[in-house]
mmCIF file of the N, C-alpha and C atoms, coordinates in Angstrom:
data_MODEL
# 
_entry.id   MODEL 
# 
loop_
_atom_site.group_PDB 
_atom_site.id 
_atom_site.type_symbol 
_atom_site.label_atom_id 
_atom_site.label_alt_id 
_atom_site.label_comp_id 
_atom_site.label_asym_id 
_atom_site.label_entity_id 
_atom_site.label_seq_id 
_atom_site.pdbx_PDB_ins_code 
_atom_site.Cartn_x 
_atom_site.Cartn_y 
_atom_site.Cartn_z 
_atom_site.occupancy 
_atom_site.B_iso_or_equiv 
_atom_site.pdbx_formal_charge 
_atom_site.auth_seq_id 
_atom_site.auth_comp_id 
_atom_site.auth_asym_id 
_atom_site.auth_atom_id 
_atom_site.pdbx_PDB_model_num 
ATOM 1   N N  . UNK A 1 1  ? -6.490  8.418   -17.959 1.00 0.00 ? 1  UNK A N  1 
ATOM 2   C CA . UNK A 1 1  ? -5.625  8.732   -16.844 1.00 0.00 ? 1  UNK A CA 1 
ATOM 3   C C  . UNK A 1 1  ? -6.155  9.975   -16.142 1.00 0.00 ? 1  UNK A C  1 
ATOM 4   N N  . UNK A 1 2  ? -6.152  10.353  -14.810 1.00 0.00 ? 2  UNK A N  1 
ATOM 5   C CA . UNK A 1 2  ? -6.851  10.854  -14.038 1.00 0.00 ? 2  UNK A CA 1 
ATOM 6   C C  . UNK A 1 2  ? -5.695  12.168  -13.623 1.00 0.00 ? 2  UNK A C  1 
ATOM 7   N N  . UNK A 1 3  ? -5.915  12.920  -13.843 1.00 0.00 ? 3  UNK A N  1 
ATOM 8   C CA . UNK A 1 3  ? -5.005  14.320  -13.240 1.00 0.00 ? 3  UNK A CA 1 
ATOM 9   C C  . UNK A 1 3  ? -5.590  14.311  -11.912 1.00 0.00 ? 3  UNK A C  1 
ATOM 10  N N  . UNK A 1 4  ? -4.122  14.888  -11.165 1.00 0.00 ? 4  UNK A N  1 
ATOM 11  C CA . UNK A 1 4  ? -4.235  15.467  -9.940  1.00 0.00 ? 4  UNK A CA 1 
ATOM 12  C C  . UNK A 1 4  ? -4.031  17.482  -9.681  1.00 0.00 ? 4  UNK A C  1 
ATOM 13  N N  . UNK A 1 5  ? -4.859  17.563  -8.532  1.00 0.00 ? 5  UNK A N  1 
ATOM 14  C CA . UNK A 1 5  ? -4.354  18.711  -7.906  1.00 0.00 ? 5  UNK A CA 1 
ATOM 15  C C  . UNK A 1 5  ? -4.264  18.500  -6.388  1.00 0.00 ? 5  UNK A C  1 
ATOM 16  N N  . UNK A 1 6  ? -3.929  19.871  -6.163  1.00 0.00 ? 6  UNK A N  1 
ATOM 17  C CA . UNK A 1 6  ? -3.798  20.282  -5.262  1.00 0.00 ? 6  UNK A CA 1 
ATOM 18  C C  . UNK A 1 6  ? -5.107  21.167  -4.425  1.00 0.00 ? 6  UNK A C  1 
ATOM 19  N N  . UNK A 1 7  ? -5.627  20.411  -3.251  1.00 0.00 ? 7  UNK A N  1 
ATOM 20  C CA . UNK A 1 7  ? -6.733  21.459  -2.644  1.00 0.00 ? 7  UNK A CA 1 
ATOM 21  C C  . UNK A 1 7  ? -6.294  21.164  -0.901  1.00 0.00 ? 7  UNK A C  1 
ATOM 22  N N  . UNK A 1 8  ? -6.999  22.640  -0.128  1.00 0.00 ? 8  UNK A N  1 
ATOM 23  C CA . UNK A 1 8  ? -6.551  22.244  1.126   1.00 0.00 ? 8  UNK A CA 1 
ATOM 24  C C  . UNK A 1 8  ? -7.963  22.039  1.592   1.00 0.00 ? 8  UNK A C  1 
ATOM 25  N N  . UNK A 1 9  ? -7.584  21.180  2.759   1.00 0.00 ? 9  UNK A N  1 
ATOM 26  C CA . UNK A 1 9  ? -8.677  20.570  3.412   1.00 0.00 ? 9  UNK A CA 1 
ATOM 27  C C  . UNK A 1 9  ? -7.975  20.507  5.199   1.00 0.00 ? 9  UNK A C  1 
ATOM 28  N N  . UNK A 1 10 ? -9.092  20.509  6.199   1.00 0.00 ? 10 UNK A N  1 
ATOM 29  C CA . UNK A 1 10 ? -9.127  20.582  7.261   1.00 0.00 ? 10 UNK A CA 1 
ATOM 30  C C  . UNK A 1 10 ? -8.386  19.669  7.863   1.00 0.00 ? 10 UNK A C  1 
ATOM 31  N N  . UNK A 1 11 ? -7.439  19.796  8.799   1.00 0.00 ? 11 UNK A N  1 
ATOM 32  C CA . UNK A 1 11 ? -5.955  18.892  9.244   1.00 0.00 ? 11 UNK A CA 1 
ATOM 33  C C  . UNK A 1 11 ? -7.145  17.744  9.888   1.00 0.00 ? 11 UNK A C  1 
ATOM 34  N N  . UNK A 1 12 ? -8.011  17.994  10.296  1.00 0.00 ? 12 UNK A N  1 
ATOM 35  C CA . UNK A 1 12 ? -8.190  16.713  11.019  1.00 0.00 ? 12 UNK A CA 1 
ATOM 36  C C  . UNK A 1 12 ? -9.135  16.635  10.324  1.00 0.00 ? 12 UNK A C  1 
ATOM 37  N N  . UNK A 1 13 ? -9.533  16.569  9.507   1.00 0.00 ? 13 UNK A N  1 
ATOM 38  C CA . UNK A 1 13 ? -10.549 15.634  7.885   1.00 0.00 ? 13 UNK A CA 1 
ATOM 39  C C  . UNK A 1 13 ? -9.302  14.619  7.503   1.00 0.00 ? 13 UNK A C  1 
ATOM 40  N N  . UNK A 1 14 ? -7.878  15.542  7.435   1.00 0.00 ? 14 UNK A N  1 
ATOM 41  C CA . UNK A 1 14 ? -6.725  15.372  6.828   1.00 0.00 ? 14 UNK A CA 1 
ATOM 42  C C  . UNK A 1 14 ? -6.462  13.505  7.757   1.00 0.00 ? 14 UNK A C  1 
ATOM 43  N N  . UNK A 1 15 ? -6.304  13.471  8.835   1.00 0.00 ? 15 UNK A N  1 
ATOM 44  C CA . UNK A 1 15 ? -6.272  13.193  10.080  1.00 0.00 ? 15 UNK A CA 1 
ATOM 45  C C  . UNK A 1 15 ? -6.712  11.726  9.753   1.00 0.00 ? 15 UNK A C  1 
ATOM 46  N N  . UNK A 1 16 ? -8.329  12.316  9.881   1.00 0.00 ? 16 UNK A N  1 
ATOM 47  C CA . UNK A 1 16 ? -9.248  10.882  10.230  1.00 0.00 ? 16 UNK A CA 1 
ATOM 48  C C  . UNK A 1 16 ? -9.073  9.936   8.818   1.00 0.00 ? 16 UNK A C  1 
ATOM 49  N N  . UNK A 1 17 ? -8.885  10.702  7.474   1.00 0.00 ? 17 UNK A N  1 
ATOM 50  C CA . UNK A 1 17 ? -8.800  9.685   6.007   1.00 0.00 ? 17 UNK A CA 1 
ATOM 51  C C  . UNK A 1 17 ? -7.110  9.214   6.352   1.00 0.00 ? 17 UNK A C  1 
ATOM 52  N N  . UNK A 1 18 ? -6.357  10.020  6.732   1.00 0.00 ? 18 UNK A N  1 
ATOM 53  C CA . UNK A 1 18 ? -4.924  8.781   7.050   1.00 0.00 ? 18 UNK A CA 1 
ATOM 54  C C  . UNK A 1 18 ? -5.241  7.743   7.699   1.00 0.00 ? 18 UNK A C  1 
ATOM 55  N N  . UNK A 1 19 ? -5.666  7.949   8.607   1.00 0.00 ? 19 UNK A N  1 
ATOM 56  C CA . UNK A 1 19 ? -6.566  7.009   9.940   1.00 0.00 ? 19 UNK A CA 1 
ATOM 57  C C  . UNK A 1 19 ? -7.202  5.515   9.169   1.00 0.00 ? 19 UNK A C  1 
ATOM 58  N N  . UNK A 1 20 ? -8.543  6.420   8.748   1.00 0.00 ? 20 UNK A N  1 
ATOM 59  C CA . UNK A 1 20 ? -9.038  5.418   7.919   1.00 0.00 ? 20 UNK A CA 1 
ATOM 60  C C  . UNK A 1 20 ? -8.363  4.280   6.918   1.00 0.00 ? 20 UNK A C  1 
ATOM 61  N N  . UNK A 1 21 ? -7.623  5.484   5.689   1.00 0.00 ? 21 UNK A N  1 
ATOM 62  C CA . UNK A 1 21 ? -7.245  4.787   4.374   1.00 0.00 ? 21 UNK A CA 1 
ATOM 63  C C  . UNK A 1 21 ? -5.642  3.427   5.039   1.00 0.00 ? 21 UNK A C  1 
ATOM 64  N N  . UNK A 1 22 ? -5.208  3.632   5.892   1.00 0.00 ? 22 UNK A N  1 
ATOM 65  C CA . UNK A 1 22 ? -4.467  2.376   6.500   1.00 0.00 ? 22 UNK A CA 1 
ATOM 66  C C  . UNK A 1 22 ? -5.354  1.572   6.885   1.00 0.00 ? 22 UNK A C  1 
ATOM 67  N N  . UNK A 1 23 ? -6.193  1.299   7.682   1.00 0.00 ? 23 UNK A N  1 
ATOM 68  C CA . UNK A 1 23 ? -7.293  0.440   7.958   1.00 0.00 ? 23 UNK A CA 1 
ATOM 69  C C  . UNK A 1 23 ? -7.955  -0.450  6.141   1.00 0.00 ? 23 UNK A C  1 
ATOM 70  N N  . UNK A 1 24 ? -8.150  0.565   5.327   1.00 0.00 ? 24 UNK A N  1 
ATOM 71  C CA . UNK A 1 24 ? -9.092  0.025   4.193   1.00 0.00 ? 24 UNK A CA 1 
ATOM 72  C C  . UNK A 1 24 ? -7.544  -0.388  2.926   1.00 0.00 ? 24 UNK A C  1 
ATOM 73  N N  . UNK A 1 25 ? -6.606  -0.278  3.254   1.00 0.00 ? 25 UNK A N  1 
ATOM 74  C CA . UNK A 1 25 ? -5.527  -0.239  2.096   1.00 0.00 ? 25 UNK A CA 1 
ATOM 75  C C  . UNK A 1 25 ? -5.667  0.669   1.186   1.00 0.00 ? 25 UNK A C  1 
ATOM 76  N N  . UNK A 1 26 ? -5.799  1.827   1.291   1.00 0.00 ? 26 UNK A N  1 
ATOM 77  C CA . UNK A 1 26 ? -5.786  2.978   0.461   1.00 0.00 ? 26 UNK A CA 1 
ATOM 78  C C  . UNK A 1 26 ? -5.028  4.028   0.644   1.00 0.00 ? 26 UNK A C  1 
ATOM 79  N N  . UNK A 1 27 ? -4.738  4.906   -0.038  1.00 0.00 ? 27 UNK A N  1 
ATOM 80  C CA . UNK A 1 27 ? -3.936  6.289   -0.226  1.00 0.00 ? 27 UNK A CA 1 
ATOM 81  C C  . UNK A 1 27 ? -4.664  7.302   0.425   1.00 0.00 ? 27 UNK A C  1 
ATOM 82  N N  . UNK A 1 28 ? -4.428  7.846   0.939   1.00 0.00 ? 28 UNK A N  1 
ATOM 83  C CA . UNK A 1 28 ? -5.355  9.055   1.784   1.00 0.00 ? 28 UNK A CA 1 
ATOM 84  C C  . UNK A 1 28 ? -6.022  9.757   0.854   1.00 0.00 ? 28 UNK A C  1 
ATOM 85  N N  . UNK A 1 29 ? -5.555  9.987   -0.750  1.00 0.00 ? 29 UNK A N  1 
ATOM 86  C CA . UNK A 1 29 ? -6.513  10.561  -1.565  1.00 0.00 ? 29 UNK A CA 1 
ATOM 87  C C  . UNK A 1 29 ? -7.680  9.945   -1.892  1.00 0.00 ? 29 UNK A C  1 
ATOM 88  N N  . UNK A 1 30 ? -7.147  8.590   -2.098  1.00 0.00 ? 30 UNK A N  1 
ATOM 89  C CA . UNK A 1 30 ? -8.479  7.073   -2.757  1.00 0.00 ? 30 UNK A CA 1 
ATOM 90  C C  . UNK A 1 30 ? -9.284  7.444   -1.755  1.00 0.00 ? 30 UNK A C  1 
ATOM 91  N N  . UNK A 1 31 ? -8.775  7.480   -0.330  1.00 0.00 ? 31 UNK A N  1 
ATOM 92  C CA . UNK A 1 31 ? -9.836  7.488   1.238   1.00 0.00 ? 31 UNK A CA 1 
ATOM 93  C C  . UNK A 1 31 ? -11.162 8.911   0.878   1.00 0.00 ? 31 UNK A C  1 
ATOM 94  N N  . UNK A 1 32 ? -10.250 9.748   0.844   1.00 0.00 ? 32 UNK A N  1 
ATOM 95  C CA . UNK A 1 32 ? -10.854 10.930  0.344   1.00 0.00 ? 32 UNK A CA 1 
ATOM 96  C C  . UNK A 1 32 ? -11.819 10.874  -1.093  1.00 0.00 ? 32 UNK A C  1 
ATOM 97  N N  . UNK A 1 33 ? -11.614 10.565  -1.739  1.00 0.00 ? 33 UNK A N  1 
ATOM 98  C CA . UNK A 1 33 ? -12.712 10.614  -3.034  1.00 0.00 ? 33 UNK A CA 1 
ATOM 99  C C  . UNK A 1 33 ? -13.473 9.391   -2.596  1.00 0.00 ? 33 UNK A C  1 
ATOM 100 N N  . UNK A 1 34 ? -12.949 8.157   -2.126  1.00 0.00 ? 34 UNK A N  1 
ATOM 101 C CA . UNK A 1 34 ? -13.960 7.275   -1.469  1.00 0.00 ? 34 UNK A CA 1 
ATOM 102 C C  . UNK A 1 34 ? -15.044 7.944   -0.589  1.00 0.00 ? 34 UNK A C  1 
ATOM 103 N N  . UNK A 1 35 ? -15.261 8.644   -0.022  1.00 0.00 ? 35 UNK A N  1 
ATOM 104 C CA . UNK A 1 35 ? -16.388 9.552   0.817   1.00 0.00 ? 35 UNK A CA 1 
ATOM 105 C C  . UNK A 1 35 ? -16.734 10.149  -0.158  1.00 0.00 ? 35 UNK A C  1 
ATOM 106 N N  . UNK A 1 36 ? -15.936 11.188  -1.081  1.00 0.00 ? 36 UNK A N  1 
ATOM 107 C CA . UNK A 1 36 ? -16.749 11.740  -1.476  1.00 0.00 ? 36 UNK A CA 1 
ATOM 108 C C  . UNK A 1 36 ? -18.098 10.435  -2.591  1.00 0.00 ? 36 UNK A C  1 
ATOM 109 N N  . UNK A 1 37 ? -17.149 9.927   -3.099  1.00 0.00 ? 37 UNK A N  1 
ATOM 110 C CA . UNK A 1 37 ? -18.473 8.920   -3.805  1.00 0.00 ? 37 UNK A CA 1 
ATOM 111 C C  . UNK A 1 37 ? -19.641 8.318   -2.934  1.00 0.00 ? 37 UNK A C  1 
ATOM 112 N N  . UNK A 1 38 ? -18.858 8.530   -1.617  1.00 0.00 ? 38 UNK A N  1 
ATOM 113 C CA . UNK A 1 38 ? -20.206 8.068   -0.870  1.00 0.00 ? 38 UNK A CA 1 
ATOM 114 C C  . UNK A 1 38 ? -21.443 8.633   -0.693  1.00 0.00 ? 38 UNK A C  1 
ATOM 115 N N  . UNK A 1 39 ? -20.548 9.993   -0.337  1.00 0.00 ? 39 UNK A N  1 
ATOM 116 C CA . UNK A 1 39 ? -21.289 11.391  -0.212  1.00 0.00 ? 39 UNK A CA 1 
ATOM 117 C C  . UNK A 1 39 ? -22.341 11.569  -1.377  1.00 0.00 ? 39 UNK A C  1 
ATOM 118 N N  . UNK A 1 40 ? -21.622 11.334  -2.434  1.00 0.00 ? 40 UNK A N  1 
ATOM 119 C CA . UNK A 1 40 ? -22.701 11.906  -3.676  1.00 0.00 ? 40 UNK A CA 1 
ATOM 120 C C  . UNK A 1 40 ? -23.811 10.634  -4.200  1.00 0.00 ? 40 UNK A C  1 
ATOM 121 N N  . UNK A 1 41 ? -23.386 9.518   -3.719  1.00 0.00 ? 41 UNK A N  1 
ATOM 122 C CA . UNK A 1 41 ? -24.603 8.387   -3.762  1.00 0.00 ? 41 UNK A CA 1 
ATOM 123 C C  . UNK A 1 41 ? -25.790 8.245   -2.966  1.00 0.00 ? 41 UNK A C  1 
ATOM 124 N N  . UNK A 1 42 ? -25.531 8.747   -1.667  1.00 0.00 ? 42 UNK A N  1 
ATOM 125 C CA . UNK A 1 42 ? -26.201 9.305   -0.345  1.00 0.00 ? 42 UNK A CA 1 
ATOM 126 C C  . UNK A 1 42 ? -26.891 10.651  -1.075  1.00 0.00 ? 42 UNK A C  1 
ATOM 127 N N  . UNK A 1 43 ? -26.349 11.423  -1.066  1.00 0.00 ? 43 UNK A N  1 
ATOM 128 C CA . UNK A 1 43 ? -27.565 12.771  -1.467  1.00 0.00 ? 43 UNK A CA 1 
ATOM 129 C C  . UNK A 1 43 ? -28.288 11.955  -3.139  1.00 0.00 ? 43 UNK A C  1 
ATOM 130 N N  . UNK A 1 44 ? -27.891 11.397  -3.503  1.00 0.00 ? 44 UNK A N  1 
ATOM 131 C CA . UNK A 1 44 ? -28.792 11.375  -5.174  1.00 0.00 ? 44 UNK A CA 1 
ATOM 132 C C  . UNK A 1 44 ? -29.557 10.036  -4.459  1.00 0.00 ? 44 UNK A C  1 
ATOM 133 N N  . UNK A 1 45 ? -29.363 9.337   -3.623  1.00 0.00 ? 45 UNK A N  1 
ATOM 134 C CA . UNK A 1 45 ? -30.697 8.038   -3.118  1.00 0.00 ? 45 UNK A CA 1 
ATOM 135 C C  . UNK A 1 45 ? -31.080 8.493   -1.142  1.00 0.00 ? 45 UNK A C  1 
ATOM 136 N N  . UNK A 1 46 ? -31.520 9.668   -1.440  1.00 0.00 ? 46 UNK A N  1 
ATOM 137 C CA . UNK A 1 46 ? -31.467 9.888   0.202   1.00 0.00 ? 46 UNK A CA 1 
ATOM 138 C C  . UNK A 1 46 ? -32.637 8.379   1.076   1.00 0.00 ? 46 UNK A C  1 
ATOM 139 N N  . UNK A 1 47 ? -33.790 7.597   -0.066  1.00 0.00 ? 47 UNK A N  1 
ATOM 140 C CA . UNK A 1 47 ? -33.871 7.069   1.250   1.00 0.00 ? 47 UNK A CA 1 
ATOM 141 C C  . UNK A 1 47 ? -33.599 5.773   1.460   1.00 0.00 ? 47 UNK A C  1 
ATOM 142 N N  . UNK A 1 48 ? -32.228 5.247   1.008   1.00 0.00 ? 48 UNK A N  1 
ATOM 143 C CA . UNK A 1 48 ? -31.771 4.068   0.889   1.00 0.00 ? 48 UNK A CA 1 
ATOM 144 C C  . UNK A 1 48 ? -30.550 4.606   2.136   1.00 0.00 ? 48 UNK A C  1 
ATOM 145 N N  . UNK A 1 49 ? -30.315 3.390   3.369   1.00 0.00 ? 49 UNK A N  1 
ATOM 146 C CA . UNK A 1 49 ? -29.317 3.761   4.270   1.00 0.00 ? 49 UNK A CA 1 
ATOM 147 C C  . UNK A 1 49 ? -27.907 3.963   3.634   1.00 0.00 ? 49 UNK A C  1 
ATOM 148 N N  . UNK A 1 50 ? -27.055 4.756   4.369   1.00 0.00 ? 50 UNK A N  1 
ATOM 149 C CA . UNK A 1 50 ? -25.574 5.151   3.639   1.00 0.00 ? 50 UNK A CA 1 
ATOM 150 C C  . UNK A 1 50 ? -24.673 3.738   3.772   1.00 0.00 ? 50 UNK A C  1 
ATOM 151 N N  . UNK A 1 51 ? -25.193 3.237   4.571   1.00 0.00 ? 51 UNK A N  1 
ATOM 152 C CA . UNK A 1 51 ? -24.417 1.429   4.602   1.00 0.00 ? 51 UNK A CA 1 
ATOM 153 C C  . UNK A 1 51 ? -24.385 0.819   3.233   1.00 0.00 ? 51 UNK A C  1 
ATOM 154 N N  . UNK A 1 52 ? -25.713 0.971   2.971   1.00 0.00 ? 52 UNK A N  1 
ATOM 155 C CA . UNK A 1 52 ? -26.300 0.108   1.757   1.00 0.00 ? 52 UNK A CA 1 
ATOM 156 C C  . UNK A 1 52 ? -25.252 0.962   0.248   1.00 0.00 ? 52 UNK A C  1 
ATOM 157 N N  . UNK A 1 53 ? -25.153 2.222   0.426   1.00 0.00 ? 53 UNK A N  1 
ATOM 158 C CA . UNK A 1 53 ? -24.762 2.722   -0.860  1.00 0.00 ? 53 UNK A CA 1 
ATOM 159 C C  . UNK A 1 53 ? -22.990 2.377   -0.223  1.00 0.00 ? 53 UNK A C  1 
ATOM 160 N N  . UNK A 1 54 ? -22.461 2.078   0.595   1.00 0.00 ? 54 UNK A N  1 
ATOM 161 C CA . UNK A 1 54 ? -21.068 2.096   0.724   1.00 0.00 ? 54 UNK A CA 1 
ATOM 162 C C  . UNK A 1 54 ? -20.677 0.897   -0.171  1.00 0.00 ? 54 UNK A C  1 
ATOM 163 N N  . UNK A 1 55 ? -21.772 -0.153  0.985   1.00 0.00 ? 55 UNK A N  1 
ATOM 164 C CA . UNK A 1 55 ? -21.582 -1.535  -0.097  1.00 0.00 ? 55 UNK A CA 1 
ATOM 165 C C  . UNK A 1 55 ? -21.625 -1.897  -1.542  1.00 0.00 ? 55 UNK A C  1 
ATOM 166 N N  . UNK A 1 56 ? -22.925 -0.911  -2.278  1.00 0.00 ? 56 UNK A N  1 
ATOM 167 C CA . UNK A 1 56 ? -23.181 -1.123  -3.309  1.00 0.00 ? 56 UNK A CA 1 
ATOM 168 C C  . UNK A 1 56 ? -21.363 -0.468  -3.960  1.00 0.00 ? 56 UNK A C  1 
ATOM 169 N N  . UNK A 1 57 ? -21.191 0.818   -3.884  1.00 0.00 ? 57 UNK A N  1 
ATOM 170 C CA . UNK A 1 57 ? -20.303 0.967   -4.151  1.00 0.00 ? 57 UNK A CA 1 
ATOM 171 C C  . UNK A 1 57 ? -18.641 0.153   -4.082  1.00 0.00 ? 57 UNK A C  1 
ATOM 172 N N  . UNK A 1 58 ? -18.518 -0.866  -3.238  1.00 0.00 ? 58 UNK A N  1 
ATOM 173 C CA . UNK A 1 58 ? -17.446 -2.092  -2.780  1.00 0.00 ? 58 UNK A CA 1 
ATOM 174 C C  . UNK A 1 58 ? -17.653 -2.679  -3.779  1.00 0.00 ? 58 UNK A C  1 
ATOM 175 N N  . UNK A 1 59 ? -19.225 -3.165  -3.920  1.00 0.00 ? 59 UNK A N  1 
ATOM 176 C CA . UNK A 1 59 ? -19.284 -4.101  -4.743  1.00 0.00 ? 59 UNK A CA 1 
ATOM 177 C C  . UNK A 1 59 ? -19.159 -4.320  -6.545  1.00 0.00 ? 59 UNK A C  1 
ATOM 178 N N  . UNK A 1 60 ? -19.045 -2.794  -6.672  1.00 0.00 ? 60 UNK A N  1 
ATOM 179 C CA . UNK A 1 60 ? -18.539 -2.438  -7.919  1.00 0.00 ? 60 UNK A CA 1 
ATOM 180 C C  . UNK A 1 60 ? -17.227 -2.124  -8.054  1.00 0.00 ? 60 UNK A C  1 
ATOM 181 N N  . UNK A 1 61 ? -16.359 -2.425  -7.357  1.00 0.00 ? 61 UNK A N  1 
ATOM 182 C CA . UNK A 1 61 ? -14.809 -2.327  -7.465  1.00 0.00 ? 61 UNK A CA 1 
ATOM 183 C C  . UNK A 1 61 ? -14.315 -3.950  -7.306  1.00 0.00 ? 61 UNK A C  1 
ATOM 184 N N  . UNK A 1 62 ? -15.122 -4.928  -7.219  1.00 0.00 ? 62 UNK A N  1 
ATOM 185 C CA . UNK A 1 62 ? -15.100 -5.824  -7.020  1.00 0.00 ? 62 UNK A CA 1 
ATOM 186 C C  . UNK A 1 62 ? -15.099 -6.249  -8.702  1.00 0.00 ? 62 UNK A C  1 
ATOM 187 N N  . UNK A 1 63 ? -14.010 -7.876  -8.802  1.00 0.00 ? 63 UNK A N  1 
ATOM 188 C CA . UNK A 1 63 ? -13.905 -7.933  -10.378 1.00 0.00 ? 63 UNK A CA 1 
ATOM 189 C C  . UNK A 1 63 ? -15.028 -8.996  -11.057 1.00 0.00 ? 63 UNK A C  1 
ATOM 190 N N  . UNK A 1 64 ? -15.515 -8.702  -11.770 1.00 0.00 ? 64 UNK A N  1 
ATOM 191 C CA . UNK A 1 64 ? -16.685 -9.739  -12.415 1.00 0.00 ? 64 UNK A CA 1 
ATOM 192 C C  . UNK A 1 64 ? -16.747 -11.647 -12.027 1.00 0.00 ? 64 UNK A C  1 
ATOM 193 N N  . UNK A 1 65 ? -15.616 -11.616 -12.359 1.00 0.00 ? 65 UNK A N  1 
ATOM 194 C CA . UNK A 1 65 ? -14.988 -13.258 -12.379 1.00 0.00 ? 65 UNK A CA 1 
ATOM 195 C C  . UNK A 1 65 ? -15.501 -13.574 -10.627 1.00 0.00 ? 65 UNK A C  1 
ATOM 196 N N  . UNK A 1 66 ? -15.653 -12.359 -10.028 1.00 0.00 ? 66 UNK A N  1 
ATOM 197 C CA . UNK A 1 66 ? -15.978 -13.125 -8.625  1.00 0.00 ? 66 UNK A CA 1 
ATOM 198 C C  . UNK A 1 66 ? -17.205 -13.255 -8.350  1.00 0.00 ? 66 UNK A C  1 
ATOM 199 N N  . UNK A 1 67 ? -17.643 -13.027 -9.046  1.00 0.00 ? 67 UNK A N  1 
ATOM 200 C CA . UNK A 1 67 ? -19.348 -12.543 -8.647  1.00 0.00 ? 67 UNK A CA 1 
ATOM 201 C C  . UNK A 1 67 ? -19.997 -13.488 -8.599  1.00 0.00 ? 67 UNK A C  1 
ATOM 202 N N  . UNK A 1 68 ? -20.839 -14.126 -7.950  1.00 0.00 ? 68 UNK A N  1 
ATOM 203 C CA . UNK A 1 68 ? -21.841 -15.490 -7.474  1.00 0.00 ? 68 UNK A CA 1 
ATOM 204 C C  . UNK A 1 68 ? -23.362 -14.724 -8.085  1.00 0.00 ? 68 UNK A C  1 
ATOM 205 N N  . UNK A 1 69 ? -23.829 -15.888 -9.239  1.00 0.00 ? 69 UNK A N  1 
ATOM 206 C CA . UNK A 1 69 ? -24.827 -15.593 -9.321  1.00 0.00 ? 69 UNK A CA 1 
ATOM 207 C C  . UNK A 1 69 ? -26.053 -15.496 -8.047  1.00 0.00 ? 69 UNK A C  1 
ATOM 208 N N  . UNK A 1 70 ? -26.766 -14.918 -7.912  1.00 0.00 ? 70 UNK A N  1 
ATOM 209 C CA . UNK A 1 70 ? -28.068 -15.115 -7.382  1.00 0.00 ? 70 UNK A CA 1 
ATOM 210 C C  . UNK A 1 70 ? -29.191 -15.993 -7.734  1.00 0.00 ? 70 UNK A C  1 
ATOM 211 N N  . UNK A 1 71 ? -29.846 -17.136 -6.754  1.00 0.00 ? 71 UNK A N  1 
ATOM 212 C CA . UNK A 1 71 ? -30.643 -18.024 -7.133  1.00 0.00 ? 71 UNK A CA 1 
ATOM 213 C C  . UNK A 1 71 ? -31.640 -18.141 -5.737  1.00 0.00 ? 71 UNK A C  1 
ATOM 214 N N  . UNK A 1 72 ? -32.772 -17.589 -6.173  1.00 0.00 ? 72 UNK A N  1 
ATOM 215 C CA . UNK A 1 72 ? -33.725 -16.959 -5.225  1.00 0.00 ? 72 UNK A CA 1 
ATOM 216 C C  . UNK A 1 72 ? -34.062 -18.998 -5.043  1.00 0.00 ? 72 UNK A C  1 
ATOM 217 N N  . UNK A 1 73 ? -34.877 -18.793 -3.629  1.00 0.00 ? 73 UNK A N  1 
ATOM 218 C CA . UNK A 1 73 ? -34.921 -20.145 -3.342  1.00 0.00 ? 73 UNK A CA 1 
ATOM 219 C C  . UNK A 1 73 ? -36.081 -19.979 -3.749  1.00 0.00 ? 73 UNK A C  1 
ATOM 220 N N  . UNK A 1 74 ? -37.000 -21.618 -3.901  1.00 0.00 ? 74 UNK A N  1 
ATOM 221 C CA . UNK A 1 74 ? -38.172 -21.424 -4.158  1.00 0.00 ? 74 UNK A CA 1 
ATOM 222 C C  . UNK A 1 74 ? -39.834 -21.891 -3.705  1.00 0.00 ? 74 UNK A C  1 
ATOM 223 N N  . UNK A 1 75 ? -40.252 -20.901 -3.785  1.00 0.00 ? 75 UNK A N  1 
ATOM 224 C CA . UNK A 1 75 ? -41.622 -20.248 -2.849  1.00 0.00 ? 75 UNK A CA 1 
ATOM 225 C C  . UNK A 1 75 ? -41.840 -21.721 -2.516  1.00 0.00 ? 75 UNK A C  1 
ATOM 226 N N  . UNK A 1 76 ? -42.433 -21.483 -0.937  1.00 0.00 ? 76 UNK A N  1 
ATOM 227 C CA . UNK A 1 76 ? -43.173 -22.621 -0.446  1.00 0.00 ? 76 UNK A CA 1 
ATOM 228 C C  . UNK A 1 76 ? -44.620 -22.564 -0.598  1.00 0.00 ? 76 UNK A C  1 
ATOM 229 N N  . UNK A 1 77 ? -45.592 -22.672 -0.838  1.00 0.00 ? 77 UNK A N  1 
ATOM 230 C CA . UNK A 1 77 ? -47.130 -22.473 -0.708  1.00 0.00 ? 77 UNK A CA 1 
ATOM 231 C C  . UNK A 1 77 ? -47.517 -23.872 0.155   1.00 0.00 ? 77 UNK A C  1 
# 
């Protein structure tokens, strides 16, 4: 189980994650640590695009049972 606090942050940081986290179905905090995980996947793979790490990250909140294997097609020569 995950403790909370209390930190202040900039009214319109505050602003744009209300904004956002209605758009994505989230809590303005989830919105908020959602960036930050973005944030910290982005600086530890700087040269992979931040698209690519948002997704990767979706796709791990995503539940196993849904997952479609991959089946590379095969080579033409």
């Amino acid at each position: 189980m995950s403790s909370a606090i209390s930190i202040r942050i900039d009214k319109t940081l505050y602003e744009q994650a209300r904004s956002e986290a209605l758009i994505e179905y989230r809590s303005i905090s989830e919105q908020i640590e959602y960036w930050a995980q973005v944030g910290r996947v982005a600086l530890d793979n700087p040269q992979l695009p931040v698209s690519f790490d948002a997704e990767f990250l979706a796709s791990l909140a995503e539940p196993r049972s849904q997952a479609i294997n991959f089946v590379p097609r095969s080579r033409r020569i």
